[in-house]
Structures are given as structure tokens and as C-alpha cells.
C-alpha positions as CSV (number, residue, x, y, z in Angstrom):
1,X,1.8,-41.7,14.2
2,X,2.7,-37.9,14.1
3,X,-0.7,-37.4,16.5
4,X,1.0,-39.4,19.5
5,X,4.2,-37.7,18.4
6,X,3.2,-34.5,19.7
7,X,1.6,-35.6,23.2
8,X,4.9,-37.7,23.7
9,X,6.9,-35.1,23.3
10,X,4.7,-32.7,25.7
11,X,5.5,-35.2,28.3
12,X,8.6,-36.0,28.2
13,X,9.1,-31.6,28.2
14,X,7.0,-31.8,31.4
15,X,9.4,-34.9,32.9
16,X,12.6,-32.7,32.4
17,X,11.0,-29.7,33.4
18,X,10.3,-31.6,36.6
19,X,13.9,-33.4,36.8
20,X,15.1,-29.3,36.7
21,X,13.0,-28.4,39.3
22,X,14.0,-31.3,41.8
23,X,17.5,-30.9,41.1
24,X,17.2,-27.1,41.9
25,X,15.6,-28.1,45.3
26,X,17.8,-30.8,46.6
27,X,21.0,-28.7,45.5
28,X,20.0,-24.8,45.7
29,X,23.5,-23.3,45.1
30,X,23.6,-20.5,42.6
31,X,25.3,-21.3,39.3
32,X,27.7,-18.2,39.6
33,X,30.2,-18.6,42.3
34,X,32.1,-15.6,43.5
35,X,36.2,-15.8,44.2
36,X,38.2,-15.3,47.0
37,X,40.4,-12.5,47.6
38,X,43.4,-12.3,49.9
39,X,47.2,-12.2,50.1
40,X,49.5,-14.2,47.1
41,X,50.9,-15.9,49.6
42,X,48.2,-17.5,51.6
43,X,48.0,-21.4,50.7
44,X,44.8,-22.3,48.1
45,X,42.9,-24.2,51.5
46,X,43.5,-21.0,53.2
47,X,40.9,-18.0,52.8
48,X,41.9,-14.8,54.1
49,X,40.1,-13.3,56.7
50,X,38.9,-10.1,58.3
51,X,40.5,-9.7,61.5
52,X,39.3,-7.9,64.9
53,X,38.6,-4.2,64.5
54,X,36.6,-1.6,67.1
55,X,35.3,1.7,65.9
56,X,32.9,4.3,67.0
57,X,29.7,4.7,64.4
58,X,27.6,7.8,63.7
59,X,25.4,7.3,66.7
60,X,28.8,6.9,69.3
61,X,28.4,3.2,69.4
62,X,31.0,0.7,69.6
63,X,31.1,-1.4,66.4
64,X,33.5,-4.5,66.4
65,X,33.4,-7.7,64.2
66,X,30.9,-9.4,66.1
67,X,28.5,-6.7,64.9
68,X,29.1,-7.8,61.6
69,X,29.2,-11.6,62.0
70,X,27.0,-13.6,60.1
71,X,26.2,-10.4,57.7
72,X,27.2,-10.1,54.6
73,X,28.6,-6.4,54.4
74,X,30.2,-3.7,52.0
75,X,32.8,-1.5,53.5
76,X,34.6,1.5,52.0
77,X,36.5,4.1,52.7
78,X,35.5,8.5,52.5
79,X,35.8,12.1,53.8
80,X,33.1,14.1,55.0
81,X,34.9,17.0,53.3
82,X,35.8,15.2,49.8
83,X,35.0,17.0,46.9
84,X,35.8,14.7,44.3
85,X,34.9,10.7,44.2
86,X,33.5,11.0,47.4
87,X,29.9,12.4,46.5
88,X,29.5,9.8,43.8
89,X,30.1,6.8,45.7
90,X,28.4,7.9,48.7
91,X,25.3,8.5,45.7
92,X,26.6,5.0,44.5
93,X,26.3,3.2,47.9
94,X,23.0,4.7,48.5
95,X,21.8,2.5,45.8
96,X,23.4,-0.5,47.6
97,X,21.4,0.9,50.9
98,X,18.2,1.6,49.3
99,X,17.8,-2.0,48.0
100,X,18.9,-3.6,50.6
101,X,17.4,-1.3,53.6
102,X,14.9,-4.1,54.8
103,X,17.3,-6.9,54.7
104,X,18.9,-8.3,57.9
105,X,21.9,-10.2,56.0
106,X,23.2,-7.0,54.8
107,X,25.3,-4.4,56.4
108,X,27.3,-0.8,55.0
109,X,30.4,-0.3,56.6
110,X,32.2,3.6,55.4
111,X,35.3,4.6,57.5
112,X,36.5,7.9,57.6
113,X,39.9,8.1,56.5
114,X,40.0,11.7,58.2
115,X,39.1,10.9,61.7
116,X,40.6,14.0,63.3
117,X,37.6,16.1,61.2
118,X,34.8,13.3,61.1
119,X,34.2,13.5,64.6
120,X,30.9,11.3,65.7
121,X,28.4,14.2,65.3
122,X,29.6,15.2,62.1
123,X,29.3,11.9,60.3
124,X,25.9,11.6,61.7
125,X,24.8,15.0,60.2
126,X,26.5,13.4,56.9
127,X,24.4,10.3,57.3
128,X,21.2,12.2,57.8
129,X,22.2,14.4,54.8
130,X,21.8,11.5,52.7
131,X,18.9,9.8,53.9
132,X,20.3,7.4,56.9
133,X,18.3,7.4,60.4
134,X,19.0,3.6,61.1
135,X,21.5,1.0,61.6
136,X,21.6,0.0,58.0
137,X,24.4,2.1,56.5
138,X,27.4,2.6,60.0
139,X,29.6,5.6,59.2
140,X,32.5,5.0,61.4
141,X,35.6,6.4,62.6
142,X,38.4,5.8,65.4
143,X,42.0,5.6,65.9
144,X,43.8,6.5,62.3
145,X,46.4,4.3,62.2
146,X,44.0,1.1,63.2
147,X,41.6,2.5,60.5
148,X,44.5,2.9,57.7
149,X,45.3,-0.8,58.6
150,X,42.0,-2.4,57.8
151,X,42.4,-0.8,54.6
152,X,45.4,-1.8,53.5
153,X,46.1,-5.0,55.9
154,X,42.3,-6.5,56.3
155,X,40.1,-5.2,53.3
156,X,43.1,-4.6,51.1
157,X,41.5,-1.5,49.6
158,X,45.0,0.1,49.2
159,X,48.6,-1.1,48.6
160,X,50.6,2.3,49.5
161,X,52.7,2.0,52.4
162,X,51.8,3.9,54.6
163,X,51.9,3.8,58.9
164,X,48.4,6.4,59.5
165,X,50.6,9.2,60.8
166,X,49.8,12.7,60.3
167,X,51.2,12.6,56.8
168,X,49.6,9.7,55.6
169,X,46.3,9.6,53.5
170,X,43.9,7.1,52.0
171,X,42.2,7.9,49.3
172,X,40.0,4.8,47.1
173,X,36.9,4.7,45.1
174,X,36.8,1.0,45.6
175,X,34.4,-1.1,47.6
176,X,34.9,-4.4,49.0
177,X,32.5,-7.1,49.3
178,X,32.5,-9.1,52.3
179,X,30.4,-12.8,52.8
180,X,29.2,-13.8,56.0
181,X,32.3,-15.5,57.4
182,X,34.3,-12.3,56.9
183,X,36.1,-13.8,53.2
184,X,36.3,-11.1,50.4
185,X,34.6,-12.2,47.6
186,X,34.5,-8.6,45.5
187,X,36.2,-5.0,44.5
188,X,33.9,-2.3,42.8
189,X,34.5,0.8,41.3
190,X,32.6,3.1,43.8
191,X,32.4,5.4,41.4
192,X,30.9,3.4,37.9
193,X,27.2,2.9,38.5
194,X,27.6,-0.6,36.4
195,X,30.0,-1.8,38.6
196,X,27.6,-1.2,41.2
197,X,25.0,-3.1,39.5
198,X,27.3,-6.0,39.6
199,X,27.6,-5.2,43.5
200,X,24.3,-5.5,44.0
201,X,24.3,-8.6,41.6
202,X,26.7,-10.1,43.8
203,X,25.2,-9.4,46.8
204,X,22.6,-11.7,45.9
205,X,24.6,-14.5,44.7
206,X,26.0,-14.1,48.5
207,X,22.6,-14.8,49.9
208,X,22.2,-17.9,48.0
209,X,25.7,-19.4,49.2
210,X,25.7,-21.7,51.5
């Protein structure tokens, strides 16, 4: 009796191993779902949503949202000049770049919050400085005002008033996760390498969504 035990349960193993398998194939969702983020008072079937922006990148190019449509993408916000957080998370983000260099989902978005400084050729000497020659990683600048209002209005990086005059300054360590149908699904601490882990983490969990 206990020598048919064994084979018995071998098979039935085998049978749920293969029940696992199928059920992984005909539904291939990841079991970790990431939230939404947006306004309080936007309605639960209501998903905020990155509106229309145009900016100039590193190489003078125009880059608007239809660059970025269909890509999953992970913006923040810097200074050439910065002293302080800016260094680390542009070291941070590089991680985010490096694994993700050859992947055509993925997409780095950093704005300048000082665009009267960050001119076009000098964020493409700070680009180069840290390894960037392609289209992988945009460094872009523009009009202030429009660029303080995707921070605080579209990606919600910041919650100070503020109306980008000459007085007014941006300064995060966060990064914001974005999925492919412009929803944000994620804030990190620019400046914690674990919390870039997780960014990186949920990067992938974003590939797997459908």
C-alpha cells in the first residue's frame, strides 16, 4: 500500500504543478498590482491623468506627450548646478537607466527646474557627464512656469504654491512613476537606493500589466 502511495502522490504534485502553469498562461497578470495616484477629489472610476506638455530635450528636440505614449516612463525634477540631492539621484536614476537602457517600454524624463541656467547645451554636457549619448534618459527644459505646473498640477511632485515666477523654486528628491496610459502608479525617494530598488521592481510589475 505505502509503495503506490508514493507514485500517487508524485502525480497528483505533477497535475497541480500543471493546473499552476495553465492558469498562469490563460491569465498572466502579475500578483502585485500597483495603485493609482491623483487628486482626492477625482471620483474612484476616474484615474488621473498626465496632460499635454512640450519641452525642448538635451539634443534641441521637441518632446510632447505623444513621445511618451505607450511608454512607461519615470520623470523627476533637478539642477545642473545642485549641490545637494541632486548628484545622488542623478547617480540613483542612472541605475534605473542602466537597466533599462535596451528596453523600448521605458523612458527617463528629468526637467530642469532652473531653465534660465540649463540651457540645451548645457544639459547635454550634463547628460554626457554621466554616461547618456542616446534617447534613453531626455533631460528637458522650457518655459518655467509650464514646467513648475507639471510638477505640481500633472506629476504632483510638489504641493507648495507657487506660479514659476522669478521667485519661485522647486526643489524634490522624489520620482514619479508613470504606466503607459500616462496614470501614476508610484513616488520614490530619489535619494534612498532601496526605494530605487522598489522603482525598478515596479517597473517591471508595469510591463506585466495589461
Amino acid at each position: 500500500m505505502k509503495k503506490l502511495q508514493l507514485p500517487l502522490l508524485i502525480l497528483i504534485g505533477l497535475i497541480l504543478v500543471g493546473l499552476l502553469y495553465y492558469q498562469k498562461k490563460q491569465n498572466p497578470q502579475p500578483i502585485r498590482k500597483l495603485p493609482y495616484f491623483g487628486p482626492a477629489e477625482l471620483s474612484d472610476k476616474t484615474q488621473h491623468t498626465i496632460p499635454s506638455f512640450t519641452f525642448v530635450n538635451q539634443y534641441n528636440e521637441i518632446i510632447t506627450k505623444k513621445d511618451v505614449e505607450g511608454k512607461i516612463y519615470v520623470v523627476d525634477y533637478f539642477f545642473v548646478t545642485c549641490k545637494s540631492i541632486c548628484p545622488i539621484m542623478a547617480k540613483q536614476m542612472k541605475r534605473v537607466y542602466d537597466t533599462f537602457r535596451n528596453d523600448n517600454d521605458v523612458l527617463i524624463l528629468s526637467h530642469t527646474v532652473n531653465p534660465e541656467e540649463d540651457s540645451v547645451s548645457v544639459l547635454k554636457r550634463y547628460a554626457e557627464e554621466h554616461g547618456v549619448f542616446d534617447k534613453k534618459w531626455l533631460f528637458l527644459t522650457g518655459d518655467k512656469k509650464h514646467l513648475y505646473e507639471m510638477a505640481r498640477k500633472a506629476y504632483l511632485l510638489n504641493a507648495e504654491e507657487g506660479d514659476g515666477g522669478p521667485d519661485d523654486f522647486i526643489h524634490t528628491q522624489n520620482f514619479a512613476l508613470i504606466d503607459k496610459h500616462g496614470h501614476i502608479r508610484g513616488y520614490y525617494d530619489g535619494t534612498d537606493s532601496v526605494e530605487v530598488s522598489r522603482l525598478i521592481q515596479d517597473i517591471m510589475v508595469l510591463k506585466e500589466e495589461k
